[in-house]
C-alpha positions in Angstrom: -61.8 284.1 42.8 -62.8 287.7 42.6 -59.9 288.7 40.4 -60.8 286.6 37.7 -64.6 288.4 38.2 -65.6 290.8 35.7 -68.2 293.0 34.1 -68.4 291.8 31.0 -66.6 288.8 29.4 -66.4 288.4 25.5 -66.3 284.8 24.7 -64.5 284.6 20.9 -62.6 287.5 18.7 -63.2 288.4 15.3 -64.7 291.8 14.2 -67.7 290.7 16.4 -66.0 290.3 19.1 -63.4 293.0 19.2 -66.1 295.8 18.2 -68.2 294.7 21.5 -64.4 295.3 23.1 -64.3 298.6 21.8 -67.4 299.4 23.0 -67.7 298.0 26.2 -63.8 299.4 26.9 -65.2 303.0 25.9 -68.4 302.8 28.5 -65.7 301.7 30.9 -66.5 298.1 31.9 -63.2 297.0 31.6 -64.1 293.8 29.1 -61.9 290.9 28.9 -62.0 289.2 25.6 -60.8 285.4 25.5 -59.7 285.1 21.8 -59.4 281.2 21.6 -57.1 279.4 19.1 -57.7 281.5 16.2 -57.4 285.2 17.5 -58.9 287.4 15.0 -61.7 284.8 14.1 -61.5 284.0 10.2 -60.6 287.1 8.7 -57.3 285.9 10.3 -57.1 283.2 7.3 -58.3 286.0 4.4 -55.1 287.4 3.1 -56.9 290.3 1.1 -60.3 292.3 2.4 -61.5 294.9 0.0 -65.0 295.4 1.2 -64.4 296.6 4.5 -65.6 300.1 4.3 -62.7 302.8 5.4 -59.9 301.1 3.7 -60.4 301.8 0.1 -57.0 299.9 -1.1 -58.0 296.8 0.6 -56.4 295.6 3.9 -54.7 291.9 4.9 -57.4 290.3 7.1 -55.0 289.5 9.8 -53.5 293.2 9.8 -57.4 294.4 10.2 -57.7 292.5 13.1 -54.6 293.6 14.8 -55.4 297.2 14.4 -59.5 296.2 15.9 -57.3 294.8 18.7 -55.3 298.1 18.7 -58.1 300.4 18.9 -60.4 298.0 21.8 -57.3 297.9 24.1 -56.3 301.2 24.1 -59.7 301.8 26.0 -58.8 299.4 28.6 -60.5 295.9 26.8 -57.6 292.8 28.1 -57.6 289.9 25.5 -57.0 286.6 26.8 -55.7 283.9 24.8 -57.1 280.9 26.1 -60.7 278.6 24.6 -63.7 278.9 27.2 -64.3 275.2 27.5 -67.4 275.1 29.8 -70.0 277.8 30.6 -73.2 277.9 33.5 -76.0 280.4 32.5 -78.3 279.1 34.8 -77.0 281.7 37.8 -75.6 284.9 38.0 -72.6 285.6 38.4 -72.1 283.3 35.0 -69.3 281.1 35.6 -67.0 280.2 32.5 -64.3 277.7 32.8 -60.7 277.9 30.2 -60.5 274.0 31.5 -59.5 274.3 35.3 -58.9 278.0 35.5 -62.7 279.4 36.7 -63.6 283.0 35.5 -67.2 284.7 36.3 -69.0 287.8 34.6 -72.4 290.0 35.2 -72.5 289.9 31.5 -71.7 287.6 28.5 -71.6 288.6 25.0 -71.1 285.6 22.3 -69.2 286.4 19.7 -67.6 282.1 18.3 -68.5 283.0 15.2 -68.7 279.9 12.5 -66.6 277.7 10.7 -66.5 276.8 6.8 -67.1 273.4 6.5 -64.0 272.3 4.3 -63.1 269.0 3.3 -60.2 268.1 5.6 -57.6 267.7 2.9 -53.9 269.2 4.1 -53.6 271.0 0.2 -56.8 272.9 1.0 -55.0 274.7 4.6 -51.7 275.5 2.5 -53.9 277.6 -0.3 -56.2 279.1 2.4 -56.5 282.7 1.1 -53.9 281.6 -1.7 -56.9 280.3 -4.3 -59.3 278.3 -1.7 -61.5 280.2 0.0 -65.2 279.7 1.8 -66.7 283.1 0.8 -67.5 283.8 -2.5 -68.8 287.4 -1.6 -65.6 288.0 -0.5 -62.9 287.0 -2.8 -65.0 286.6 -6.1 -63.2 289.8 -7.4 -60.2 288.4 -7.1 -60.6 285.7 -9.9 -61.8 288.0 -12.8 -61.9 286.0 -16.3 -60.3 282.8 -14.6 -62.0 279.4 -14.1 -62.7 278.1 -11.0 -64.5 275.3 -8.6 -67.4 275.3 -5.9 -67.5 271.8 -4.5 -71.0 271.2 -3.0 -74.6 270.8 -3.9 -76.6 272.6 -1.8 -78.5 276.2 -2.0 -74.7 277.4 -0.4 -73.1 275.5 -3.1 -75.3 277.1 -6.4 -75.7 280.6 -4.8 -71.5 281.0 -4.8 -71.5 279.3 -8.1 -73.9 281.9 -9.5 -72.1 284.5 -7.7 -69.1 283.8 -9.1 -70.3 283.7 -12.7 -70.1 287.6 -12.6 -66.2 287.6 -12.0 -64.6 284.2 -13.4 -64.9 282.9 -17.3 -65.7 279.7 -16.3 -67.1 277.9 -12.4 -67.2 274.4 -12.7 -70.0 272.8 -9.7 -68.4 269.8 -8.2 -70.7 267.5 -6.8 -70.5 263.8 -5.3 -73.7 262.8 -6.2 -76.0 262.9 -9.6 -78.3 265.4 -8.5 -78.2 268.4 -7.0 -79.5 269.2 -3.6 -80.5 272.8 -3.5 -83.9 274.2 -4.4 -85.5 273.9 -7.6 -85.4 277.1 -8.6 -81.6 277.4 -7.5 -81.2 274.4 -9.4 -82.8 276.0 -12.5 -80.7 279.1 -12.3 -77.4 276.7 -12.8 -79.0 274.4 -15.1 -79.9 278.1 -17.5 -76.2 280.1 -16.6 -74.2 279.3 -19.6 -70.9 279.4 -17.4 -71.6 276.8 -15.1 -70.6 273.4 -16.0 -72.2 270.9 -13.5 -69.7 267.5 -12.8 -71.5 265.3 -11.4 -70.2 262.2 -8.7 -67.0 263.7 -8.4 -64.8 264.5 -5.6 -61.6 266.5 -4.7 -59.4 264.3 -3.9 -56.6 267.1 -4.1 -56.3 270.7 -4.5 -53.3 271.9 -6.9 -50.6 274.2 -6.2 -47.2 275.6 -7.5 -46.1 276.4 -3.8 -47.6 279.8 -4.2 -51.3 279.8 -5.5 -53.9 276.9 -6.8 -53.6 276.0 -10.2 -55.9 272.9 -10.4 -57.7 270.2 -8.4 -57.9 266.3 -8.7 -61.4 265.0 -9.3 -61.9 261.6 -8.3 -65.2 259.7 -9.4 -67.7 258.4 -6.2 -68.5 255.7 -8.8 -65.5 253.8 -10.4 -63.0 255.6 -8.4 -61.0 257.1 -11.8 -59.4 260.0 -11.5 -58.4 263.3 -13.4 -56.9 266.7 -12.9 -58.9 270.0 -14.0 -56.8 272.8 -14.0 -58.0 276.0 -12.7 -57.2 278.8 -10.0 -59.7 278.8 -6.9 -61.2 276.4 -4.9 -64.5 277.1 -3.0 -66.2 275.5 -0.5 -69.7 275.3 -0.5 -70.6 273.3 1.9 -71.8 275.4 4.4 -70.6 276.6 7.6 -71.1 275.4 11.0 -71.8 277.7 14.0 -69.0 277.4 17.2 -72.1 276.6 19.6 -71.4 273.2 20.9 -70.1 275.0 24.9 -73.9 276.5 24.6 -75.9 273.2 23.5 -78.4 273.0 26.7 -77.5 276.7 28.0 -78.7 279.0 25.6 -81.8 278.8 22.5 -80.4 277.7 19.3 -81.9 276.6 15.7 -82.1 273.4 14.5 -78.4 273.9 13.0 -77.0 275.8 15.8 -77.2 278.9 15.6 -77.9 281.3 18.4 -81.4 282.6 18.6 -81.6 286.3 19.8 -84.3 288.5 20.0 -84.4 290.7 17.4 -84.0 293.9 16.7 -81.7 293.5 20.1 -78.7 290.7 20.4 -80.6 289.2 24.1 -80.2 285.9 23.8 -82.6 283.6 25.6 -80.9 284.1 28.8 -81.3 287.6 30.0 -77.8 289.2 30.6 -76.2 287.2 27.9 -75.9 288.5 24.4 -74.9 287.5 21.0 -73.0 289.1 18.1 -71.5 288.0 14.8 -71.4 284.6 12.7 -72.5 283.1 15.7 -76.1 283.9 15.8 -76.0 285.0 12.2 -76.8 282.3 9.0 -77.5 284.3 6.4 -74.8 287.6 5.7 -71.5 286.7 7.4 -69.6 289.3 6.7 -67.2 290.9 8.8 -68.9 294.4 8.6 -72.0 293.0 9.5 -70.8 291.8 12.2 -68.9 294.4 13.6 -72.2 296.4 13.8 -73.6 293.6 16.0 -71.1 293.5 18.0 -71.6 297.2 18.9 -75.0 296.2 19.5 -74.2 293.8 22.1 -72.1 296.3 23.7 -74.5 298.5 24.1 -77.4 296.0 24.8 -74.9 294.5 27.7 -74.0 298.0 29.1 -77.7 299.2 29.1 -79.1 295.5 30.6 -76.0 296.3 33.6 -77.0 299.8 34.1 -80.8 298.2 34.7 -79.4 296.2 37.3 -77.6 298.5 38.9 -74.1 296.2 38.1 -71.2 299.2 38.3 
């Protein structure tokens, strides 16, 4: 049992997650990261990042993870690539379970980030990063003078659609319904932007490809069923994201849509000795910078809280 005992465990990857490695590896705690199913978190389905300060040419997402990896591991940080199915907060040490195997820590830090809400349709994972994409912050530059889609009709939904009006020629709002459900004034701004053209009770029923990139989605209508292809070359989803919580629902403070609560300026969570970083306690920038400077947060908050203790 006391091999699989350690300092501090890292519960999910992602610039978050591998910063808080870095760190942690560098005050020597010897973390061990468990990466999950998606190592890297979703910069691992971005193919190009150009706002990640320090690489001014712009870097694949999944080659800036590997070299975050790199850097944490030559300090000494272990990944492990297996999901943490089942934690106990309740007593020290914390116990976390990768389903039978048993693991236990002095200190947690949460990086599970969040997950775009997509539609579910197999077109949309083959274009991932290829013309569909859940960020519009991220990738807007990328469709300069083209024409493109946000499906949703939330705040999420009109923000990225008025984002986007500064790069592509054209951003058609896709929406199931026949009104909107963001704001009023988020409504107005769409209504009064000259380059958004709302479509009303329509659905994507398919997103269009050529084997390499998007070029066009099927609309089908939620009230006679007709269909009809638009053609166009990105595909956002604005439906909002959804944090990775559900292994902390009872365990740790959440809001009402999830995500982790901590107590600001620090990342403490509502269980001392646990902290969060990242997506995962963070609705409103979501970007992997962002995160990255939480996650050096948490490292620090963790390795200070253990020092308190007297944990070595």
């Amino acid at each position: 049992m006391n091999s699989n005992h350690h300092r501090v465990i890292i519960i999910g990857s992602g610039p978050a997650g591998l910063t808080a490695a870095l760190y942690a590896a560098r005050a020597n705690l010897n973390p061990v990261v468990f990466e999950g199913i998606q190592p890297g978190g979703q910069l691992t389905i971005t193919t190009d990042v150009e706002n990640f300060p320090g690489f001014p040419k712009g870097i694949m997402g999944p080659e800036l993870m590997d070299m975050f990896r790199e850097q944490a591991s030559r300090f000494g940080a272990q990944s492990i690539y297996k999901n943490v199915t089942r934690v106990e907060f309740s007593r020290r040490p914390f116990t976390l379970w990768c389903d039978e195997e048993v693991f236990t820590a002095d200190a947690v830090i949460v990086s599970t980030g969040a997950s775009a809400k997509l539609l579910g349709l197999a077109s949309e994972k083959v274009y991932m990063g290829y013309g569909v994409s859940a960020c519009a912050t991220c990738d807007g530059f990328f469709f300069k003078n083209l024409d493109v889609a946000v499906v949703g009709g939330g705040d999420t939904a009109v923000e990225e659609a008025t984002f986007l009006t500064k790069y592509a020629s054209k951003v058609y709002l896709v929406h199931r319904r026949g009104e909107l459900r963001a704001s009023k004034i988020m409504q107005e701004r769409a209504r009064k932007n000259p380059k958004i053209e709302l479509l009303w009770n329509a659905a994507v029923d398919e997103i269009l490809g050529d084997g390499k990139a998007v070029t066009g989605v099927r609309l089908k209508s939620t009230k006679d069923g007709s269909k009809r292809e638009l053609p166009l070359k990105g595909v956002f989803m604005g439906i909002g994201h959804e944090p990775n919580t559900a292994i902390f629902k009872g365990q740790l403070r959440m809001n009402e849509v999830g995500y982790l609560e901590v107590q600001a300026p620090s990342t403490r969570t509502s269980v001392e000795g646990v902290f969060a970083a990242g997506d995962v306690s963070d609705p409103t920038y979501r970007q992997a910078v962002s995160a990255a400077g939480t996650g050096c947060m948490a490292a620090i908050d963790a390795e200070r809280w253990l020092a308190e203790k007297g944990i070595h």
